[in-house]
C-alpha positions in Angstrom: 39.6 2.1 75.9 38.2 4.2 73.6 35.6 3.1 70.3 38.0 4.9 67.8 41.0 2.7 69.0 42.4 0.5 66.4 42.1 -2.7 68.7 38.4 -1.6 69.0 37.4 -1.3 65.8 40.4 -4.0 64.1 39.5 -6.8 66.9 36.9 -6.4 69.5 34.4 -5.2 67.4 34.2 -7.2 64.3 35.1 -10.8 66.9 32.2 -9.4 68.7 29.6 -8.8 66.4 30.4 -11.5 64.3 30.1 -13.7 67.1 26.9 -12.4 68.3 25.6 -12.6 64.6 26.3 -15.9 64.1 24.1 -16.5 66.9 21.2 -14.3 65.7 21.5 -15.5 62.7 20.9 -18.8 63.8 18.0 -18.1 66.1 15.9 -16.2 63.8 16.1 -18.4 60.9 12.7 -20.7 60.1 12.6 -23.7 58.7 16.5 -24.1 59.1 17.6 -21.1 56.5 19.2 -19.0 59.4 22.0 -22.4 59.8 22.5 -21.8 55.6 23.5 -17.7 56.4 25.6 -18.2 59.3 28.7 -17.8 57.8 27.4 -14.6 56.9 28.1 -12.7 60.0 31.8 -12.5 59.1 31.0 -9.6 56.2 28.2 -8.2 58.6 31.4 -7.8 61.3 33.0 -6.5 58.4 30.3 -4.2 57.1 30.8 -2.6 60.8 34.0 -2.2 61.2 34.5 -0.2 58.2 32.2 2.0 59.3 35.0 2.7 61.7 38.2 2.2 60.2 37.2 4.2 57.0 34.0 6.3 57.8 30.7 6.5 56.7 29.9 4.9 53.0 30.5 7.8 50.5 28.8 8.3 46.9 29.7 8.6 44.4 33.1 7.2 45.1 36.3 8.0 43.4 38.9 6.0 45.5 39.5 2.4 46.0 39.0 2.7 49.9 35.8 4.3 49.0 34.4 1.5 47.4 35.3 -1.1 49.9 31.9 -0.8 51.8 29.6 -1.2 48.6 31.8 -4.0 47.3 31.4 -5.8 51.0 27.8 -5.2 51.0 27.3 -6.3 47.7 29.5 -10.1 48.5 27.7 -10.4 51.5 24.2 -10.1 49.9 24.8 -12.2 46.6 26.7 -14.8 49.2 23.1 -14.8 51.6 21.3 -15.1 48.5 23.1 -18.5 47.2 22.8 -19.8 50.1 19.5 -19.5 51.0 18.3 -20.8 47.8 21.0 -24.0 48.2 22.8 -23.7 45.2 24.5 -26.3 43.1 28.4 -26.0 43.4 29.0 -25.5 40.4 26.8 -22.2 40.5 28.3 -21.0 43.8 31.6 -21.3 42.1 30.6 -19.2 39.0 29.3 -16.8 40.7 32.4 -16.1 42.8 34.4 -16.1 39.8 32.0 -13.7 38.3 32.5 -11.5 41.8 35.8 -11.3 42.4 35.9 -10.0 38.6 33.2 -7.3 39.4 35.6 -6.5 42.2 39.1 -6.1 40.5 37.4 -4.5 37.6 35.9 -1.8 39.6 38.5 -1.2 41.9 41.1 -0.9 38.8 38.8 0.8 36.5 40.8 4.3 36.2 43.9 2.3 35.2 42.1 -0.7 33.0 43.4 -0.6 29.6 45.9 -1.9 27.2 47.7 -5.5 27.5 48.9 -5.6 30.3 46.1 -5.0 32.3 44.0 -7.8 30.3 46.7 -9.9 31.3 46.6 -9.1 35.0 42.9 -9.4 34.8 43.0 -12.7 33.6 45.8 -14.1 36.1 43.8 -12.9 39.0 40.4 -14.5 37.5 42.6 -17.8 38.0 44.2 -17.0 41.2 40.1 -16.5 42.1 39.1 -19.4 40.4 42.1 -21.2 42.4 40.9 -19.7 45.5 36.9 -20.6 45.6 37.9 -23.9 43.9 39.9 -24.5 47.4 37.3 -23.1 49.6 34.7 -25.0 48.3 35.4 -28.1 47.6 35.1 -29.2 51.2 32.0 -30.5 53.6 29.7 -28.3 54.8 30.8 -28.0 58.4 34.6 -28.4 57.2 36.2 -25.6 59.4 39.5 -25.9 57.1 38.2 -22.5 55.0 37.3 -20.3 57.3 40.9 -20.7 59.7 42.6 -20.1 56.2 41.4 -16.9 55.6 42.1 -16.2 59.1 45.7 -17.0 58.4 45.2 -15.0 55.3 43.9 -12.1 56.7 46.8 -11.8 59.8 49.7 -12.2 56.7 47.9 -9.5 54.7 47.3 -7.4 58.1 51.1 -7.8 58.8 52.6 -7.2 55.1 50.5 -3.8 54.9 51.1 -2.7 58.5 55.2 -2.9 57.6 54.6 -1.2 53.7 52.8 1.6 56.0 49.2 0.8 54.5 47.3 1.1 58.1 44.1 1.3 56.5 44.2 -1.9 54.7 46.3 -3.7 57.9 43.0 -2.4 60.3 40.8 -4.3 57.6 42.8 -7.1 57.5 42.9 -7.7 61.0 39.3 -6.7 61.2 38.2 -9.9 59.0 41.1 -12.2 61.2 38.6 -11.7 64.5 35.8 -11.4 62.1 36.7 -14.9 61.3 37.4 -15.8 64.7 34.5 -14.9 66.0 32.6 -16.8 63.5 35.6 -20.0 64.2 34.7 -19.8 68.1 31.3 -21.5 67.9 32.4 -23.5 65.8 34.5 -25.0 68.2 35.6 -27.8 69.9 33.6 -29.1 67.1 31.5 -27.8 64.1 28.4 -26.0 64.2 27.9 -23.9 61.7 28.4 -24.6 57.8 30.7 -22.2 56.1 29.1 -21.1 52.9 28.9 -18.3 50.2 28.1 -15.4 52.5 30.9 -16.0 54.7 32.8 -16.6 51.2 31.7 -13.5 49.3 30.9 -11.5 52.6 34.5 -11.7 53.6 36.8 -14.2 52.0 37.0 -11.7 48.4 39.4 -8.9 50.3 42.1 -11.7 48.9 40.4 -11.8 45.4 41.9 -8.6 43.9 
């Protein structure tokens, strides 16, 4: 099978990697940090399999698909960074908020202006509050989160695959075994807390 084949680069890959990551991650951590960033190898699977799926990061950007790498890269960073300095709830869920309204407005910039698109930008900053709200409010080694936005990740894979959007349904499916492979040492029971990187690193495709 080939590296350019979408089961490569939409399954075996990112379940792979993150996988492996998790596990590196783990190891190479002092003092206990690399347990905090764990979760993080799900945007790291998904840093890689973008690479594939979309090409090499392009700047300056002018299309939405374009952005996608910077706007991973840029969730998984702030993510690793809240979790290694541990902080409050109330500050992790901020800051996603905050995120996932970098995210929309970049990615709807061109077409921002006027009511209505206040008024979509404001009903998504809910559904996002909503979302990290949900994700969050659980215990650290709760494995609830991550299997949703597995689930979450094979309906929006599906939905885009049949409205002919194969890009976005590669992605989608990308994150499903990044999240897998990050869900499979976490099994039969919990290993591994699921935190802000895994959250911003992954979890805001469904922001937007």
């Amino acid at each position: 099978m080939e590296i350019g084949h979408p089961a490569v680069h939409s399954g075996i890959l990112p379940f792979t990697c993150a996988f492996l990551m998790t596990v590196v991650l783990r190891l190479s951590g002092r003092s206990g940090w690399g347990t905090h960033i764990t979760s993080g190898a799900v945007g790291v699977a998904l840093l890689a399999s973008s690479v594939l799926i979309l090409g090499s990061p392009a700047w300056p950007v002018h299309t939405g698909m374009q952005k996608f790498f910077y706007l991973a890269a840029g969730g998984l960073l702030l993510g690793a960074l809240l979790d290694l300095w541990q902080t409050s709830l109330r500050i992790t869920i901020v800051s996603g908020l905050i995120w996932m309204t970098v995210v929309f407005v970049w990615l709807a910039w061109p077409q921002l202006g006027g009511h209505k698109s206040l008024w979509l930008l404001a009903t998504i900053c809910i559904a996002g509050l909503t979302i990290v709200l949900r994700v969050t409010n659980r215990p650290g080694h709760d494995t609830s989160a991550p299997v949703m936005f597995l689930i979450a990740a094979l309906s929006l894979g599906g939905m885009a695959f049949i409205a002919g959007s194969l890009s976005i349904a590669e992605l989608s499916f990308a994150v499903a075994a990044a999240f897998g492979g990050f869900m499979l040492l976490n099994w039969p029971r919990p290993r591994y807390p699921f935190g802000a990187a895994g959250l911003l690193g992954g979890g805001w495709l469904y922001s937007p």
